[in-house]
C-alpha positions in Angstrom: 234.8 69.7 180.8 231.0 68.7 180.4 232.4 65.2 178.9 234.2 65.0 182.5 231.4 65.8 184.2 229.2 63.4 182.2 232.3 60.8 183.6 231.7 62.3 186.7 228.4 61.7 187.2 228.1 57.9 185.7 228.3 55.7 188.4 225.3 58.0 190.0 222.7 55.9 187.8 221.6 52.7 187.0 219.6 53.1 184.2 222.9 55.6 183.0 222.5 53.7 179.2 220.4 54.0 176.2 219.9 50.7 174.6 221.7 52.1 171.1 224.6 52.6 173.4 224.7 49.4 175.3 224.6 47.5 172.0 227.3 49.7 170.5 229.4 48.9 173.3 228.9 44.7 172.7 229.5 45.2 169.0 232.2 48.1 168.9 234.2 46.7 165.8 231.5 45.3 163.9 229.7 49.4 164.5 232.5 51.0 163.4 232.8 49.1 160.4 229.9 49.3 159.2 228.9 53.1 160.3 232.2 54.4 158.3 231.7 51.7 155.5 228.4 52.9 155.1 229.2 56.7 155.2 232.6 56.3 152.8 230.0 54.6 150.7 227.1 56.8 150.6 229.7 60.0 150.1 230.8 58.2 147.2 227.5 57.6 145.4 226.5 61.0 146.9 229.5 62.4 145.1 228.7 61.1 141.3 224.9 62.0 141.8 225.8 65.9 142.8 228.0 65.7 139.4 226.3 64.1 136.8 222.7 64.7 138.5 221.8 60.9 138.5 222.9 59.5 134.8 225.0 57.2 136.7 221.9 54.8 137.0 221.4 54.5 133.5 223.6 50.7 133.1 225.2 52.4 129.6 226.5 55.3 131.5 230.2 55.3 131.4 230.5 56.7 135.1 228.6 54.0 136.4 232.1 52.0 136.2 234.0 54.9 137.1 231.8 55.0 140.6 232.0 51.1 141.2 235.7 51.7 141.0 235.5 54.3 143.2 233.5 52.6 145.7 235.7 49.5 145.8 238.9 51.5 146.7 237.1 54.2 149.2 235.2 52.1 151.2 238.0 50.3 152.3 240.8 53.3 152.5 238.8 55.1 154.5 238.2 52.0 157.0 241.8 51.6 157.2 242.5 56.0 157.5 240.1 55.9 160.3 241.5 53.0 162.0 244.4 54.2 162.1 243.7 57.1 163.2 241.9 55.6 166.3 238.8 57.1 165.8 237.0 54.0 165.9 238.2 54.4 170.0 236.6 57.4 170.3 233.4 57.8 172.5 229.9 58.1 170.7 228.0 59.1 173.3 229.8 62.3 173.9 230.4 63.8 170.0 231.6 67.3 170.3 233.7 69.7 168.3 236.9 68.0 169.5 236.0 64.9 167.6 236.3 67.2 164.4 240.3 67.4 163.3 240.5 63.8 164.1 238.2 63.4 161.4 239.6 66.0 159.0 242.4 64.2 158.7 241.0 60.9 158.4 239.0 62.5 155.3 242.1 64.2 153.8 244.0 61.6 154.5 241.9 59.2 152.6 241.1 61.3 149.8 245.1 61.6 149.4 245.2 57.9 148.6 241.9 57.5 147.2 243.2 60.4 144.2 246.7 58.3 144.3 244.9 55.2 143.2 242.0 56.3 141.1 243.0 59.9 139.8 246.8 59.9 138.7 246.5 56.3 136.6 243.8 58.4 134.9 245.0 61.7 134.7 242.6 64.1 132.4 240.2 61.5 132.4 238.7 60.8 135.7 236.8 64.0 137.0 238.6 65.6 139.7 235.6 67.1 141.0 234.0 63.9 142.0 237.2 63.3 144.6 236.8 66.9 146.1 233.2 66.2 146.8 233.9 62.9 148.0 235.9 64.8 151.0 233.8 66.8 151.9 230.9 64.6 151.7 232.6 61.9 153.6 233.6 64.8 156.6 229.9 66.2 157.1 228.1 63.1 156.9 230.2 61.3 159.5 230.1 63.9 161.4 226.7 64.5 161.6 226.4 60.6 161.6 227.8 61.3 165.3 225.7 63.7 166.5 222.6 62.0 165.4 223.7 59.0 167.0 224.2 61.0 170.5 220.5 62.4 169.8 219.1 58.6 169.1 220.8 57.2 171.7 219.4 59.7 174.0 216.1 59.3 173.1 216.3 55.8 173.5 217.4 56.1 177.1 214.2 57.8 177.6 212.5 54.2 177.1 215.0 52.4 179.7 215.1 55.0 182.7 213.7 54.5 185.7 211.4 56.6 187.5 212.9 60.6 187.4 212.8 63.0 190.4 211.8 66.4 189.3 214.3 68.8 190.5 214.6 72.8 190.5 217.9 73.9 190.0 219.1 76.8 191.7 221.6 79.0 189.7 221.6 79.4 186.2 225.8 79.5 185.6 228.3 77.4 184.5 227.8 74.8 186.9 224.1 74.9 186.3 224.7 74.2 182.4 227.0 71.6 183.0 224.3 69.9 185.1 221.6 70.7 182.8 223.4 69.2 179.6 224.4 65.8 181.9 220.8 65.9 183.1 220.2 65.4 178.9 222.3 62.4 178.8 221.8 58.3 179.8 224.6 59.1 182.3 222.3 61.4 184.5 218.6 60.4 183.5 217.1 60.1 187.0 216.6 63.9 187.8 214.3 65.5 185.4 215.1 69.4 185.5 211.8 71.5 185.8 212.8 74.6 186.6 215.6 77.2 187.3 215.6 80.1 190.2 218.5 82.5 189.5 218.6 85.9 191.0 219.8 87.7 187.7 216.6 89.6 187.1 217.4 89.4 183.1 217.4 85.8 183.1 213.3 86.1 184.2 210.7 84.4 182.0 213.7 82.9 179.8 214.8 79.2 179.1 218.0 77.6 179.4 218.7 74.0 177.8 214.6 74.1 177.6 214.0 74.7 181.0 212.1 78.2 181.9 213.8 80.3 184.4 213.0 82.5 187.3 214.0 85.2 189.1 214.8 85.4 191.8 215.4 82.7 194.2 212.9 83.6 196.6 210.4 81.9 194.1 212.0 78.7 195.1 208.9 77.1 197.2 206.0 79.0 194.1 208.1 77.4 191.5 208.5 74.3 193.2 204.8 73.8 193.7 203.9 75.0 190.3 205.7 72.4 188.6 205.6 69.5 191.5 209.3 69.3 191.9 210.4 66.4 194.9 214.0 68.1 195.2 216.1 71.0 195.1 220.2 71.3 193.2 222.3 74.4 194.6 224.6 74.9 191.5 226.2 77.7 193.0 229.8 76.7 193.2 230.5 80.6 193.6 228.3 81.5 196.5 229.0 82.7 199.5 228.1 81.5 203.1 224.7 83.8 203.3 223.9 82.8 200.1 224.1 78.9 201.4 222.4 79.7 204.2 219.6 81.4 202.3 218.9 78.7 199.9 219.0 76.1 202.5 216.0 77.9 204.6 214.2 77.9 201.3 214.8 74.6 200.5 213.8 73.8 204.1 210.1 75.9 203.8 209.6 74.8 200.5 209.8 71.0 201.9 212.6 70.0 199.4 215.4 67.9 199.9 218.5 69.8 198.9 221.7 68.3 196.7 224.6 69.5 195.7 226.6 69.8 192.3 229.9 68.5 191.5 232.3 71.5 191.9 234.1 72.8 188.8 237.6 73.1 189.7 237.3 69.5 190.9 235.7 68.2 187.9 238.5 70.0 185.4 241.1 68.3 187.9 240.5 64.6 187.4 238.1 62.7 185.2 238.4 60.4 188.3 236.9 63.1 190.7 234.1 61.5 193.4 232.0 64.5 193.5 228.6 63.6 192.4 225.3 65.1 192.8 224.3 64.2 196.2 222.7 65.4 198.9 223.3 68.8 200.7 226.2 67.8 203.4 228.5 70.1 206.2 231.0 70.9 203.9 228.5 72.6 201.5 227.0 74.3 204.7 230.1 75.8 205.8 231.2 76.9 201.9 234.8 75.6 202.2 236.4 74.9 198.8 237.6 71.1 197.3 241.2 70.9 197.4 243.3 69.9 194.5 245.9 67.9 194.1 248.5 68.5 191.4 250.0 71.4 192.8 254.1 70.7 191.6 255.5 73.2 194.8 253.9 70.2 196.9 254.8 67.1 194.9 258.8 69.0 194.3 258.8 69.2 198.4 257.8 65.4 198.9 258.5 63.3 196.3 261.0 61.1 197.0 262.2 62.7 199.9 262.0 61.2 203.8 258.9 62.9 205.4 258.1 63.2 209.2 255.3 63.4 210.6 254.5 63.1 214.3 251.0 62.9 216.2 250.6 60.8 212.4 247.3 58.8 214.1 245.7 62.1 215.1 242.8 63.6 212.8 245.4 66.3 211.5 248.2 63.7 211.1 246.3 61.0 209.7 245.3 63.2 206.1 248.9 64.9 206.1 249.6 61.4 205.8 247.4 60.1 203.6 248.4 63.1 201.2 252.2 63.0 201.6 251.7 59.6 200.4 249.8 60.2 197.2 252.5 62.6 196.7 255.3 60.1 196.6 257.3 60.2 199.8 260.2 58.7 199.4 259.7 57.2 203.4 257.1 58.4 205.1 257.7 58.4 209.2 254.9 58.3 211.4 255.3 58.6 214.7 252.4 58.8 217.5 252.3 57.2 221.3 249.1 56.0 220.9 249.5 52.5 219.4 245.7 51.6 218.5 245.4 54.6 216.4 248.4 53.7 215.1 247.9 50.4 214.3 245.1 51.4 212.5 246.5 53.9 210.4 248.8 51.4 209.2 246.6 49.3 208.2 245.1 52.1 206.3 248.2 53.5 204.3 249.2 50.0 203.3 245.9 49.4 201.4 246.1 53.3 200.7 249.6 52.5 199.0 250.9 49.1 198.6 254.6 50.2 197.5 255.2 52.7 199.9 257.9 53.0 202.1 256.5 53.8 205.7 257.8 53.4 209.1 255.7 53.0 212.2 257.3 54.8 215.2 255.9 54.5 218.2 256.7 57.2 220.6 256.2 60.0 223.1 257.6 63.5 222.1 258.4 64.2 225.5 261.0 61.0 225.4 263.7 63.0 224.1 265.9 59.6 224.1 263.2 58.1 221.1 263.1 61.6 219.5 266.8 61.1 219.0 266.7 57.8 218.1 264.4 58.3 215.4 265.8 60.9 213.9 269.2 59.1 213.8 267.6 55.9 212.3 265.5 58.0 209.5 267.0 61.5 209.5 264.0 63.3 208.2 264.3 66.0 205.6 260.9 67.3 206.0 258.8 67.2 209.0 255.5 68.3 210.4 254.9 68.2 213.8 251.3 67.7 214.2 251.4 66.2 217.7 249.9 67.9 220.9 247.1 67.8 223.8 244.2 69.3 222.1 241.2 69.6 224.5 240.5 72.5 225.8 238.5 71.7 229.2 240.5 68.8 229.7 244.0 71.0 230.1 242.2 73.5 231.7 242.7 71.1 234.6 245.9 69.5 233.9 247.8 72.9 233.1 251.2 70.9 233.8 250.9 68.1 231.7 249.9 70.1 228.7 253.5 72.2 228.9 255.4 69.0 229.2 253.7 68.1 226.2 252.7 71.2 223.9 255.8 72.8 225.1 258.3 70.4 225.8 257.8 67.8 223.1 257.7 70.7 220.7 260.9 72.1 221.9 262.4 68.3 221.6 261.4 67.8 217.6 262.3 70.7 217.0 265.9 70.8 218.6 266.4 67.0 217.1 265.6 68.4 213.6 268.2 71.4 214.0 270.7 68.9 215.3 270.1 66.4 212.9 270.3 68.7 209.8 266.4 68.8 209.1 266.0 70.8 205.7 262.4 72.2 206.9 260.3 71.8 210.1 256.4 73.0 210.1 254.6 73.2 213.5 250.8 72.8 213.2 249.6 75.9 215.7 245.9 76.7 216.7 243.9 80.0 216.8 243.2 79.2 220.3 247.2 80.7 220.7 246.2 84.3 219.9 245.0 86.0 223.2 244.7 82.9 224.5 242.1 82.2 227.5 242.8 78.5 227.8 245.8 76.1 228.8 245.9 75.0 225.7 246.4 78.1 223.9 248.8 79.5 226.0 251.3 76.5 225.8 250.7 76.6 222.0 251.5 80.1 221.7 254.9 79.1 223.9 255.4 76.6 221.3 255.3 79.0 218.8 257.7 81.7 220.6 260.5 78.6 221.0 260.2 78.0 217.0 260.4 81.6 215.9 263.2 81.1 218.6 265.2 78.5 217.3 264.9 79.7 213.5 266.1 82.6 214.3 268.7 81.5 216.4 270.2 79.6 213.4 269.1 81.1 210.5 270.8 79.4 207.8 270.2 75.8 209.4 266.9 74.5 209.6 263.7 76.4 208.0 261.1 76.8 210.6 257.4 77.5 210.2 254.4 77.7 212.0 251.1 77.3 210.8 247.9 78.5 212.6 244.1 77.7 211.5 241.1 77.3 213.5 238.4 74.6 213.5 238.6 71.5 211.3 235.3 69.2 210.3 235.1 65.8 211.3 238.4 66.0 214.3 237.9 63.7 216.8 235.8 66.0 219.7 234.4 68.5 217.4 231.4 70.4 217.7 230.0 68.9 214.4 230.8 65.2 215.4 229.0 66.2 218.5 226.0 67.7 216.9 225.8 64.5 214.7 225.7 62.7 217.9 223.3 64.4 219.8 221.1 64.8 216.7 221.2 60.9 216.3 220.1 60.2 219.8 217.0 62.6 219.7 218.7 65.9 221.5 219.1 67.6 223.5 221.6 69.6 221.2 224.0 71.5 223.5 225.7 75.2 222.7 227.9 76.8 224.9 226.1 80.5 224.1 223.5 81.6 221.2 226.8 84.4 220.9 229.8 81.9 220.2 231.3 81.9 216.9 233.8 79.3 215.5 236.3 79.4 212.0 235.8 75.9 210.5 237.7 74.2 207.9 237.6 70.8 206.6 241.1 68.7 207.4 241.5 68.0 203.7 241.8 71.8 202.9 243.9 72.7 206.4 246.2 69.7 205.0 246.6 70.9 201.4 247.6 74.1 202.8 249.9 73.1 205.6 251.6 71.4 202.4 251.7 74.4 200.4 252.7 76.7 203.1 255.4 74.9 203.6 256.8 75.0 200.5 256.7 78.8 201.0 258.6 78.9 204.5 262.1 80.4 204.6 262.4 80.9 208.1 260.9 82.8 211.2 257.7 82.2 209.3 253.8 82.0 210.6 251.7 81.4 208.3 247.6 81.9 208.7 244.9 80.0 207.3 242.2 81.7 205.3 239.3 80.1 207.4 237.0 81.9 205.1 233.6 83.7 207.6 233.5 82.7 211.3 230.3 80.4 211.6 227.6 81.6 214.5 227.6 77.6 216.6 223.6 78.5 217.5 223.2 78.8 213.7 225.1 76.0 212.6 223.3 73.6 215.2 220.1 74.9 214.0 220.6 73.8 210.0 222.3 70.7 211.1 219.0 69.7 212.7 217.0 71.2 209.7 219.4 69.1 207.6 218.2 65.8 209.6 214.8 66.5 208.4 213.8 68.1 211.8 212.8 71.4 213.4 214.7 72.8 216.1 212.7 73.9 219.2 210.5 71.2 218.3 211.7 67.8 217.3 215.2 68.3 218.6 215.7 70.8 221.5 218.5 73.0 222.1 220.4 73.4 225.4 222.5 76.8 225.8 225.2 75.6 228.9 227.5 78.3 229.2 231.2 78.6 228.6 233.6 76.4 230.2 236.7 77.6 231.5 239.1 78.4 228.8 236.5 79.1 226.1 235.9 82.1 224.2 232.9 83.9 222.6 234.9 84.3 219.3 238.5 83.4 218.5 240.8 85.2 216.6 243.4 84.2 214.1 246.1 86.9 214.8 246.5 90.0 217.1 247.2 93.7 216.0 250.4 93.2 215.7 250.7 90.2 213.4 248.5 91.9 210.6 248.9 89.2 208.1 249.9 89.7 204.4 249.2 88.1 201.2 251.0 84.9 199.7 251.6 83.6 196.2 248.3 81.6 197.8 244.4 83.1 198.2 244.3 80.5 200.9 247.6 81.6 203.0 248.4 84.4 204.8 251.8 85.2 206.5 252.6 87.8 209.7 255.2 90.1 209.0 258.9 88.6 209.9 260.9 90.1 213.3 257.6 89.9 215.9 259.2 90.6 219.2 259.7 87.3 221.6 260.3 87.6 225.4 263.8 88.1 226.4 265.8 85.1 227.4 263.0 83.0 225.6 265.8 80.1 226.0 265.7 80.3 230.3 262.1 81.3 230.6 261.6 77.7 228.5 263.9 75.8 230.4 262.6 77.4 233.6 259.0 76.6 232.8 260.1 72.3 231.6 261.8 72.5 235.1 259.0 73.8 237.1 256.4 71.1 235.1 258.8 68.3 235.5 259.0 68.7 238.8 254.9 69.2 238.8 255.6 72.6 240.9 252.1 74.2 239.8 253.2 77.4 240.7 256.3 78.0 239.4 255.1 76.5 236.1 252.2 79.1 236.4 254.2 82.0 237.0 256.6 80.9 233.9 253.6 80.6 231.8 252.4 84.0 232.4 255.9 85.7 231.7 255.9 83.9 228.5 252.6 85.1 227.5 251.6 88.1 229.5 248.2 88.6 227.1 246.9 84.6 228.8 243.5 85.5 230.6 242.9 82.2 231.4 242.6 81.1 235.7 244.2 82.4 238.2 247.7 81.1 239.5 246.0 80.1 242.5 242.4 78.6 240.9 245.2 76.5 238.7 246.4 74.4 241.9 243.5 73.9 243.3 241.9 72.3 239.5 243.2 69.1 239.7 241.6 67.9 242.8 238.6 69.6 242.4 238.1 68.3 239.1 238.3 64.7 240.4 236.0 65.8 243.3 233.4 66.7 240.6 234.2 63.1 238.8 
């Protein structure tokens, strides 16, 4: 693991080499050769001296012949053993206990031949002991040969760095002695580690890899000014939201920049991982974890297999996407109505993926004639229907539209996929559904009554599931890319109210569990995100300012505007009643099966298509509220009037 990290970390630095490494790495061969040559040699001679004391040196000495002999057989057996063996492929830099049954065998192999050639022509005469020292002596000297070769090559990095930032670490864990021991390499030179805050009260007034600890982290900003440190390293992969928050407000009043560690899990994934130490971002803000990869339920569900996925050039659709196709799709289907973005996630998956098979569809889910044409062409096996109207304030004045769309179009995937023998469908749903007080929310808690609907209707046909999750980082419209904004252009930061609180994700983790959850569906399935704490919006814009190097109140102000219509103080990610239970996943949740749907689901949803088709406001409100009677969004009557008062405003 630390040799991974030490991969890791590499690109990171410059000056990453020692000059003993840089000219080991020109003259690999010609090292090798002579390192091993020079050790089978000196075990040899090392060997006879142990034995006969030194007599040897004395030119009469009959064992003086017996160790030239010796030395003209070894030397070159154990070349050849070690060659063989590839150790002359290994890594120098990183010498560790794994390097040692690679070369116990090389020195019993060697010894096996060096006894058939020199000991069994002889027998009784040539001293046996001299070939048991000779292995042992030839495994401890190359093996401490390698060590002291990682210690002088270290040391002669120290001579080629550049200049060091002096860094505090907080945390004195694993992750904090992974960092440490890089930090002793070439690879990660340029942070000098002065000091380590930990709030383990036993770990006070010790050291660890040589550098004094303290306890507890509160001592951040002394410690930082008693040993002059220019930056701060959270190495806390297992901390918890307050904890983050609590070392990023020392950071901030101790005047330290802060950076992040790579994160374990990732590291132990892939020697190939990105993660790097680098400076404090959103993601290690809001605490949310790194998502692997080789999970075999996901790669078993897409590999090879034809893969929908529609509203593909959307910020949701776009990384289920980009991860079906590192999973090995056999086609991958994307299908969106907006024909820049998909153009340009084309262009993207084609460079992503040379040799993939992908289809570019574009499309409106409310055409049911091109739903049906496309599944005809492709017939799916798998699809994920990531397409709907989104923003909140926008269909708070187009209430019409957004059930043709969010309601309709779901209905018309869905229906195409039951027709057309779909083995599993997965709806992408929104916490905004549960006790909704938007547009938005309602028609996606409709959507999610018609799939329950249909999978039970026909429950040994298609597999439907819902998923439902809250925020994601970095979506078109969010309130972080908004913050980002406003923070660029100088302020004035806006929050709806100082109250609001928000469940954030980034969309790599809400994709890698969409993927796993629906490997898990079997039916009449909703499954539920674990969005981890629900993050205070006042609080978040406030460190994202800090973050920037500013002070809110001060350099950047903050404007508190209100709620618009259809937003809530807090969202929720179920209701009494859906009480979620534990997967096979920490990350997944699932509602109990059987929840109760209106009755005649079927004619309340054809009703409420009619009345939007026919853009009877209404009829399509009074639907809407007998499909979900818990909506306390506006009145029928401030609904009609919305649209025209909206464009009066404009």
């Amino acid at each position: 693991m630390v040799d991974r990290l030490k991969r890791t970390l590499g690109d990171l630095n410059p000056y990453r080499d020692g000059a003993l490494a840089r000219l080991v790495r020109r003259h690999r061969v010609l090292f090798f050769v002579l390192f091993f040559g020079s050790i089978a040699a000196l075990s040899v001679v090392g060997s006879f001296t142990l034995r006969f004391q030194f007599s040897w040196l004395r030119p009469d000495d009959r064992w003086t012949d017996w160790m030239r002999q010796m030395l003209l057989v070894a030397v070159p057996v154990r070349l050849l053993v070690c060659y063989l063996l590839g150790i002359h492929k290994v890594s120098w830099r990183f010498a560790s206990l794994r390097d040692l049954p690679p070369l116990v065998w090389a020195s019993v192999l060697g010894s096996l031949v060096i006894t058939a050639a020199l000991y069994l022509p002889h027998k009784g005469v040539y001293p046996r002991s001299v070939l048991i020292i000779d292995a042992v002596g030839f495994l401890v000297l190359a093996f401490i040969g390698r060590y002291a070769y990682r210690i002088l090559d270290a040391f002669s990095s120290r001579f080629s760095t550049g200049p060091q930032t002096r860094v505090v670490v907080v945390g004195a864990g694993e992750a904090a002695h992974l960092v440490l021991e890089a930090m002793n390499t070439p690879r990660l030179n340029e942070f000098k580690p002065v000091a380590v805050v930990d709030d383990d009260p036993l770990k006070n007034n010790t050291t660890f890899h040589g550098v004094p600890v303290y306890a507890p982290v509160d001592r951040l900003a002394e410690m930082a000014a008693k040993h002059k440190a220019e930056a701060a390293i959270l190495a806390m992969p297992s901390a918890n939201t307050s904890q983050i928050y609590r070392v990023v407000k020392l950071a901030r009043e101790a005047g330290l920049p802060l950076k992040t560690t790579p994160d374990i899990w990732q590291v132990l994934q892939s020697s190939e991982a990105v993660t790097r130490i680098q400076d404090f971002s959103m993601d290690d803000l809001l605490n949310r974890r790194v998502v692997r990869t080789d999970v075999p339920e996901i790669r078993e569900l897409i590999a090879g297999r034809r893969i929908l996925v529609t509203g593909a050039a959307g910020s949701i659709g776009s990384e289920l996407c980009r991860q079906i196709v590192d999973q090995g799709a056999g086609r991958l289907i994307c299908m969106d109505k907006d024909e820049n973005g998909l153009f340009r996630l084309e262009q993207e998956l084609r460079r992503r993926n040379p040799e993939a098979d992908l289809v570019f569809f574009l499309g409106d889910i409310k055409n049911l004639s091109r739903v049906d044409l496309l599944f005809s062409n492709h017939k799916p096996a798998v699809v994920f229907h990531a397409a709907a109207y989104k923003h909140v304030p926008i269909l708070q004045y187009h209430p019409v539209e957004a059930i043709r769309n969010n309601v309709g179009g779901t209905r018309n995937i869905a229906q195409a996929a039951q027709r057309h023998g779909v083995e599993r469908f997965v709806m992408i749903s929104t916490d905004k559904a549960v006790r909704p007080t938007s547009v938005m929310g309602a028609t996606k808690q409709v959507a999610e009554k018609v799939i329950r609907g249909l999978g039970r209707a026909e429950p040994d046909g298609t597999r439907f599931s819902t998923i439902r999750f809250g925020n994601v980082l970095g979506s078109a419209g969010s309130v972080v890319e908004l913050f980002i904004k406003q923070i660029r252009e100088g302020g004035p930061v806006t929050v709806t109210d100082a109250r609001m609180e928000r469940f954030f994700m980034t969309i790599a983790e809400a994709v890698h569990l969409v993927l796993f959850a629906a490997t898990m569906g079997e039916g009449d399935d909703v499954f539920i995100l674990d969005m981890g704490d629900p993050v205070k919006i006042d609080q978040l814009a406030r460190q994202m300012i800090q973050l920037s190097g500013l002070t809110p109140d001060v350099d950047v102000e903050i404007v508190y505007t209100g709620l618009r219509p259809g937003e809530k103080l807090y969202e929720e990610l179920w209701t009494d009643a859906e009480t979620p239970v534990p997967t096979g996943n920490p990350g997944i949740r699932k509602t109990p099966s059987g929840q109760p749907l209106p009755e005649n689901l079927p004619a309340e949803v054809d009703a409420l298509l009619a009345a939007a088709r026919a853009d009877n406001m209404r009829e399509s409100w009074d639907h809407l509220l007998k499909l979900v009677p818990d909506f306390q969004g506006l009145t029928r009557d401030a609904a009609e009037e919305a649209p025209d008062r909206r464009m009066q405003a404009e």
